[in-house]
C-alpha positions in Angstrom: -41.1 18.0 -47.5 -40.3 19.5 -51.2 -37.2 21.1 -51.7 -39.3 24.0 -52.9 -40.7 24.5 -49.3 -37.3 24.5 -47.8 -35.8 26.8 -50.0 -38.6 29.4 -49.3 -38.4 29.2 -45.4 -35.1 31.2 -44.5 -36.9 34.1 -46.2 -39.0 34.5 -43.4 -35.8 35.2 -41.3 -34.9 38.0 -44.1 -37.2 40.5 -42.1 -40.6 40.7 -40.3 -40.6 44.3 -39.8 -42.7 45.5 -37.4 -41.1 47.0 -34.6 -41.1 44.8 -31.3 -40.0 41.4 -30.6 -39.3 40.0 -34.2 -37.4 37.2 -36.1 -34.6 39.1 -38.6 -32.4 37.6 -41.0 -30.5 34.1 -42.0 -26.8 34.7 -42.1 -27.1 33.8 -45.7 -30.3 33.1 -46.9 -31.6 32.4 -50.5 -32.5 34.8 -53.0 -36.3 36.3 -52.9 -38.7 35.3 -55.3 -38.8 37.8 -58.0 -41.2 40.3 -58.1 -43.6 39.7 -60.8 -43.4 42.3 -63.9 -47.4 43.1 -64.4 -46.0 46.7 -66.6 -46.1 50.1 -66.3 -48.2 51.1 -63.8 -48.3 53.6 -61.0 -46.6 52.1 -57.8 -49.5 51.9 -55.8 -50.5 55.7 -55.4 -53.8 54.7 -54.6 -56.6 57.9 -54.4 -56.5 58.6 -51.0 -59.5 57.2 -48.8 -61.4 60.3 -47.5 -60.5 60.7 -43.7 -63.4 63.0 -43.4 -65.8 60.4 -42.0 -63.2 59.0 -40.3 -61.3 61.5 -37.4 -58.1 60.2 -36.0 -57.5 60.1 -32.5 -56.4 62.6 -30.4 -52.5 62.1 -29.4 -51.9 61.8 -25.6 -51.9 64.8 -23.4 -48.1 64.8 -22.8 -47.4 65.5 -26.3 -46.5 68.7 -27.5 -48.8 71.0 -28.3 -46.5 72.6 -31.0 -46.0 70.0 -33.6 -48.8 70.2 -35.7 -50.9 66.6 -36.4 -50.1 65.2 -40.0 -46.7 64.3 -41.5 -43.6 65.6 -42.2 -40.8 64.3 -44.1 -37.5 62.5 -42.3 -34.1 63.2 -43.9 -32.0 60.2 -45.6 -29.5 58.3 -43.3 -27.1 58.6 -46.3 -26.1 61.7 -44.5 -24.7 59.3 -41.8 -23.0 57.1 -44.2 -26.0 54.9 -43.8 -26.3 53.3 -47.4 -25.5 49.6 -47.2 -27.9 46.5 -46.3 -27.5 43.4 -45.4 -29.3 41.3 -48.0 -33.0 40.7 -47.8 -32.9 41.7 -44.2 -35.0 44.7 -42.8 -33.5 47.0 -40.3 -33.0 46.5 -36.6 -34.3 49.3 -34.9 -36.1 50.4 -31.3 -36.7 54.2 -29.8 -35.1 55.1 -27.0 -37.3 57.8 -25.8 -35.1 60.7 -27.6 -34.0 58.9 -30.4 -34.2 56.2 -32.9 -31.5 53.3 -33.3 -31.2 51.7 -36.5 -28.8 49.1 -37.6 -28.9 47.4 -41.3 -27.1 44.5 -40.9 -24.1 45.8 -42.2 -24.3 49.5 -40.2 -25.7 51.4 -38.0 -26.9 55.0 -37.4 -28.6 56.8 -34.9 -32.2 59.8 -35.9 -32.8 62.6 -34.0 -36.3 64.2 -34.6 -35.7 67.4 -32.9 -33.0 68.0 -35.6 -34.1 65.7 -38.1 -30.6 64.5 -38.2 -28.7 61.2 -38.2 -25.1 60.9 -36.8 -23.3 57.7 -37.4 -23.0 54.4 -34.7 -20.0 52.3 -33.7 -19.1 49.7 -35.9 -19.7 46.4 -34.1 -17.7 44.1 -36.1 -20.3 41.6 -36.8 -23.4 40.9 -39.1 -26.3 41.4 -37.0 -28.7 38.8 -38.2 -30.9 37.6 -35.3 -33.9 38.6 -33.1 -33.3 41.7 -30.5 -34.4 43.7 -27.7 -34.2 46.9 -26.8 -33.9 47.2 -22.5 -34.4 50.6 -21.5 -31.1 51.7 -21.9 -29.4 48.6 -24.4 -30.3 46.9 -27.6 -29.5 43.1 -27.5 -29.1 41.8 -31.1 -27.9 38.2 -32.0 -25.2 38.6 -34.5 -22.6 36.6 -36.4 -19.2 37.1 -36.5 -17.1 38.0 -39.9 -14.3 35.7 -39.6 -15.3 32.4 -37.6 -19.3 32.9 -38.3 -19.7 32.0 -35.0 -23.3 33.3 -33.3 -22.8 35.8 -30.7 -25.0 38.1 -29.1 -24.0 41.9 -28.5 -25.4 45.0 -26.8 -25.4 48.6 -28.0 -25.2 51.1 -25.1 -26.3 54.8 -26.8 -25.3 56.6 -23.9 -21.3 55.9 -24.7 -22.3 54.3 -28.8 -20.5 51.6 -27.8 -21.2 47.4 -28.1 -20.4 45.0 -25.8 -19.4 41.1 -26.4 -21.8 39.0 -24.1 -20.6 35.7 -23.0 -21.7 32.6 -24.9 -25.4 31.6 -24.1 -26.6 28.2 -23.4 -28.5 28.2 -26.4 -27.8 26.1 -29.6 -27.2 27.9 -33.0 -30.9 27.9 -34.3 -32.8 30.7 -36.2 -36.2 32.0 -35.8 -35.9 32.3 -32.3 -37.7 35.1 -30.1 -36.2 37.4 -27.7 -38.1 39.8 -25.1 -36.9 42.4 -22.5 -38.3 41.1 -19.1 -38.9 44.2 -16.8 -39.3 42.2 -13.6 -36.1 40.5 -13.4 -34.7 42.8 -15.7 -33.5 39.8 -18.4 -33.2 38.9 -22.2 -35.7 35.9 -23.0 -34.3 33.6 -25.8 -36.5 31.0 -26.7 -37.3 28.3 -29.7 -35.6 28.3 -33.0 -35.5 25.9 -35.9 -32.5 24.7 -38.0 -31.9 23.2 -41.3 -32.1 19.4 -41.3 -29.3 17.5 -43.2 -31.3 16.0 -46.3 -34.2 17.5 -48.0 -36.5 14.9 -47.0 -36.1 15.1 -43.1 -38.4 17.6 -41.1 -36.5 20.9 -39.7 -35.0 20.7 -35.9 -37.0 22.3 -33.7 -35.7 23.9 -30.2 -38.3 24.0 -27.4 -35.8 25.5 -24.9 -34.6 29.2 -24.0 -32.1 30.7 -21.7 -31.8 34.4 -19.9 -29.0 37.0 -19.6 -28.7 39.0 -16.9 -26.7 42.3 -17.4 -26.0 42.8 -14.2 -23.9 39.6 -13.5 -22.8 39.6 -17.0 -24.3 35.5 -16.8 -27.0 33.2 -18.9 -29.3 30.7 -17.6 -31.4 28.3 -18.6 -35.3 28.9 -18.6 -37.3 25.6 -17.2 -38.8 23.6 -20.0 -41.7 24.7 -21.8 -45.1 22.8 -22.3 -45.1 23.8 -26.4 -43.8 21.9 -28.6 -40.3 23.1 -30.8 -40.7 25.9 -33.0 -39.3 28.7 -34.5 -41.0 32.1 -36.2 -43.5 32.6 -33.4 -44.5 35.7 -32.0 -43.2 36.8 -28.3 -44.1 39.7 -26.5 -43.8 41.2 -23.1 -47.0 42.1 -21.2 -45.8 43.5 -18.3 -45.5 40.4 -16.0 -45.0 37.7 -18.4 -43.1 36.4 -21.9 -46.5 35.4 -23.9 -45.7 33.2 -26.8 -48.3 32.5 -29.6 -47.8 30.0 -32.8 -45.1 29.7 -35.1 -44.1 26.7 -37.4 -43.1 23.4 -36.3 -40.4 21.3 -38.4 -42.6 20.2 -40.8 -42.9 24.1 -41.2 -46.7 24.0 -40.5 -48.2 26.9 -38.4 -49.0 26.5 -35.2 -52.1 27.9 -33.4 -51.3 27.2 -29.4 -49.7 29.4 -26.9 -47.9 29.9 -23.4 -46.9 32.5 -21.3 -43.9 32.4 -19.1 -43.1 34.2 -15.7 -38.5 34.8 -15.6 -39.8 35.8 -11.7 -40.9 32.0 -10.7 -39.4 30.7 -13.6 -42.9 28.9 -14.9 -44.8 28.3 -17.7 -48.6 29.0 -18.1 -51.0 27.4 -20.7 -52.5 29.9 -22.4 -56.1 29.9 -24.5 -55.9 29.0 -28.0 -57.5 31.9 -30.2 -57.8 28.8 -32.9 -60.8 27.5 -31.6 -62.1 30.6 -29.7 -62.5 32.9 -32.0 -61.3 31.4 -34.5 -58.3 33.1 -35.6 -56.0 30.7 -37.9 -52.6 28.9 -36.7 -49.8 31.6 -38.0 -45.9 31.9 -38.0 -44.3 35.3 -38.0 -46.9 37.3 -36.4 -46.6 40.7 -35.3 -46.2 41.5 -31.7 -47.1 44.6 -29.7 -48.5 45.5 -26.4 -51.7 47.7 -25.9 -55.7 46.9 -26.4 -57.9 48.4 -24.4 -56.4 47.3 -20.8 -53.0 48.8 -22.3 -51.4 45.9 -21.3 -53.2 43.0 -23.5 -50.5 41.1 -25.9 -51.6 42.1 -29.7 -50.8 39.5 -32.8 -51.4 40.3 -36.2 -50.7 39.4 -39.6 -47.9 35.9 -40.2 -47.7 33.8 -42.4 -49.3 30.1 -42.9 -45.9 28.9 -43.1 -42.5 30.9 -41.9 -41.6 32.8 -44.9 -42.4 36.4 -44.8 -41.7 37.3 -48.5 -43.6 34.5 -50.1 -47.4 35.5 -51.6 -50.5 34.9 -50.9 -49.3 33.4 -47.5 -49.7 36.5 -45.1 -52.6 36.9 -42.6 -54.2 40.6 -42.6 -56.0 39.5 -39.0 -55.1 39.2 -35.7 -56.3 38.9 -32.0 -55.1 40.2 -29.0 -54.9 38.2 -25.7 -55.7 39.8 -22.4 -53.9 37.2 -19.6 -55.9 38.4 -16.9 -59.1 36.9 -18.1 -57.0 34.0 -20.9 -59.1 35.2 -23.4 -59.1 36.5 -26.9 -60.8 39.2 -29.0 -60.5 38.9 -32.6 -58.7 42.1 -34.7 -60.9 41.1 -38.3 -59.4 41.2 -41.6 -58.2 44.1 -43.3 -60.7 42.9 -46.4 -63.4 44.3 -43.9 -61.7 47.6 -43.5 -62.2 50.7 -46.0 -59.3 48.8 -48.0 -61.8 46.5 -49.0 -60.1 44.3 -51.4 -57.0 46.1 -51.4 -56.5 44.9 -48.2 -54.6 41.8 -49.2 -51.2 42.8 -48.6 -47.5 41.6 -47.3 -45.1 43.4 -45.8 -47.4 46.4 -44.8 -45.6 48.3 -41.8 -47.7 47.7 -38.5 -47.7 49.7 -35.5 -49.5 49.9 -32.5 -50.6 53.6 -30.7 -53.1 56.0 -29.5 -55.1 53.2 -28.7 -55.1 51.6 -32.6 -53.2 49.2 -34.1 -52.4 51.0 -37.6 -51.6 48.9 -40.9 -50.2 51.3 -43.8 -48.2 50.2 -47.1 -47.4 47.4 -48.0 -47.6 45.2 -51.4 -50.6 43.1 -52.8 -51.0 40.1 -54.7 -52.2 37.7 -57.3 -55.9 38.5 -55.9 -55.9 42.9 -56.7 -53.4 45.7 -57.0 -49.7 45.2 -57.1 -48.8 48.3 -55.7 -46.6 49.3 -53.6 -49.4 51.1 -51.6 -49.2 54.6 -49.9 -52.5 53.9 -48.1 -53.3 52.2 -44.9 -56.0 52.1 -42.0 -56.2 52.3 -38.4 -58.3 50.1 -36.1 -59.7 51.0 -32.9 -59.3 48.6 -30.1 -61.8 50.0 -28.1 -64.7 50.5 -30.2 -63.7 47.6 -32.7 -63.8 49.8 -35.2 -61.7 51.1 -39.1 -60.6 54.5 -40.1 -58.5 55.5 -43.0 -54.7 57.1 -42.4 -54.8 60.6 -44.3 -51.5 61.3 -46.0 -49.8 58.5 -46.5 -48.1 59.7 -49.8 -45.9 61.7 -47.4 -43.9 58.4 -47.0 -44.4 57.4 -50.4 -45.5 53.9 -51.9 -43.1 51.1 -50.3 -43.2 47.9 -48.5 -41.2 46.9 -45.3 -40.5 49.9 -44.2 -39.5 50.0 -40.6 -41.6 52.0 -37.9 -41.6 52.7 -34.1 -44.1 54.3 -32.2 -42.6 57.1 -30.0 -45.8 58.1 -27.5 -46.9 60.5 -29.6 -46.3 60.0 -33.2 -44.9 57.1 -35.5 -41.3 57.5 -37.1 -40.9 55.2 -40.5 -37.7 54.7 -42.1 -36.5 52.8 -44.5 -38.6 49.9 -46.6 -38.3 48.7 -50.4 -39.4 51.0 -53.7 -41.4 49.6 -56.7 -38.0 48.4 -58.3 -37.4 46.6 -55.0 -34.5 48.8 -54.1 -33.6 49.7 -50.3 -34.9 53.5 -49.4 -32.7 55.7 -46.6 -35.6 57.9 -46.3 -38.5 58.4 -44.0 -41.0 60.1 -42.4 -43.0 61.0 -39.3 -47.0 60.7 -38.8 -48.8 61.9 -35.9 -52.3 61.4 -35.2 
């Protein structure tokens, strides 16, 4: 493997935004490619794409009624002291059901939409660098601490904003590892991970094992092997019953295309279908995880990389499939070329988001193959009738990439994300359908 390659991959671990179950940043990764100077042009203000033909969905019925559709604007997070990132890394964030966490790396700070205000959170004394979980009522966040860089994982309780030091897991200090809330036993799922090997010329460890923690008993254990091979940068999500667990990269950072599910209750694993042949959807690291489709509780990928490094171009996917485990089969999400983005639809770092019965793709950067951008444009697709719509409105947000987003039940809160000049926003802003 070229030194080239390896230099690349810890970028993968600066950030996969995207809202669920994702892979976050290196403790101290390498520098970004530069982004390439192509002049001055406008940032990726794109005319909008005419929504007429296209109606959103309705929101669900228990939304309210008062708050208009369309967007409104989301006050900066400078107003909670909220400034400071941790390099290259996007922020770790999850929704409570009142609120929105957010954590940088560096800091924290907690959104209110009923206000539209932030108020500050605890300091936790760490870097926050890994994969997390948000539980219901915690977020679990691997972290590293300042003095002995020892890897730790903490939990932030919003109720009292306060964290809590959990006990060493069994787990050994790899990155690009996954980690799930399991509603049924009520756990954090670690699993996988890669490390660094010792020369340029070996192959990259890979960790095929995983381990639990159990808030109530304040105690890890060890998940029974898995039938996958090592890997780190794959996607994991919960469906309800199980951990499902598609690609990745292996050490020779290759993606992978296979897949497994596994149950914390019986503490078994479950081949899965392989979309690779099926469909055929390509082998991918870093995908995108959510929960939704048509059943509501089908396990959605989209978008990766065809190796594990999320800021490198043209390597992202702009497809995905979404895996229904009570039948093990796959329906293919097509490529965002196909959509009303036409060839515009080759971007990275777009923020992706799953609601009202469409997974939504909006922003983002392009390539070597059409416009730079940033964009401020972006398309829905519904999962149901396999179908594309535009997004109306997107120059709300504003033209950026990365930018965080949850999905609240009724309407999708952004924050955050990189300008033109590649230069961390506080900002945000709120769509709903």
């Amino acid at each position: 493997m070229s030194h080239a390659i390896r230099s690349l991959c810890p970028l993968l671990i600066a950030g996969l935004s995207l809202g669920c179950v994702i892979v976050k940043a290196d403790p101290s990764p390498p520098s970004p490619p530069e982004v390439p100077d192509t002049g001055p042009t406008d940032p990726g203000h794109e005319p909008p794409l005419d929504p007429e033909d296209d109606p959103p969905p309705e929101p669900p019925g228990d939304c309210d009624p008062s708050i208009p559709s369309g967007w409104r604007s989301l006050s900066s997070s400078a107003s909670a002291g909220l400034t400071r990132w941790l390099d290259r890394q996007d922020a770790i964030y999850a929704w409570t059901g009142s609120e929105l966490l957010v954590h940088t790396g560096v800091g924290g700070a907690v959104y209110a939409p009923a206000t539209d205000s932030w108020r500050p959170m605890a300091s936790v004394g760490s870097r926050l660098v890994g994969a997390w979980a948000w539980s219901g009522d915690a977020l679990f966040v691997k972290g590293v601490d300042n003095d002995t860089n020892a890897q730790r994982w903490f939990a932030y309780h919003p109720a009292t904003d306060t964290w809590e030091t959990l006990p060493p897991a069994p787990l050994l200090d790899f990155r690009g590892h996954s980690a799930v809330w399991s509603t049924t036993t009520h756990e954090l799922l670690v699993w996988g991970g890669v490390e660094e090997p010792n020369t340029v010329d070996e192959p990259y460890i890979t960790y095929d094992g995983g381990a639990a923690y159990d808030p109530a008993t304040g105690t890890w254990r060890v998940l029974a092997p898995s039938s996958l091979s090592g890997r780190g940068f794959h996607g994991a999500i919960w469906n309800g019953a199980a951990m499902i667990v598609y690609g990745g990269a292996e050490g020779e950072l290759l993606p992978l295309g296979d897949g497994a599910a596994y149950d914390p209750a019986t503490d078994a694993w479950t081949s899965i279908a392989s979309p690779t042949a099926t469909l055929p959807l390509a082998p991918r690291a870093s995908a995108r995880t959510f929960v939704g489709g048509p059943s509501g509780s089908a396990a959605i990928f989209w978008g990766g990389n065809e190796g594990p490094c999320s800021h490198c171009m043209p390597f992202d996917r702009v497809d995905g499939g979404v895996y229904d485990a009570a039948t093990d089969a796959w329906t293919k999400i097509p490529s965002l070329e196909t959509s009303p983005l036409g060839s515009s639809g080759l971007r990275y770092q777009p923020s992706v988001w799953v609601g009202a019965g469409r997974l939504w793709v909006l922003g983002g950067i392009g390539g070597d193959e059409g416009p730079w951008g940033p964009f401020d444009n972006g398309v829905a697709y519904d999962l149901a009738a396999e179908t594309w719509s535009t997004i109306p409105g997107g120059h709300v947000l504003g033209a950026r990439r990365a930018a965080s987003v949850v999905w609240t039940g009724c309407e999708a809160i952004f924050y955050g994300g990189l300008d033109a000049d590649s230069d961390w926003l506080t900002d945000g802003a709120i769509y709903r359908p």
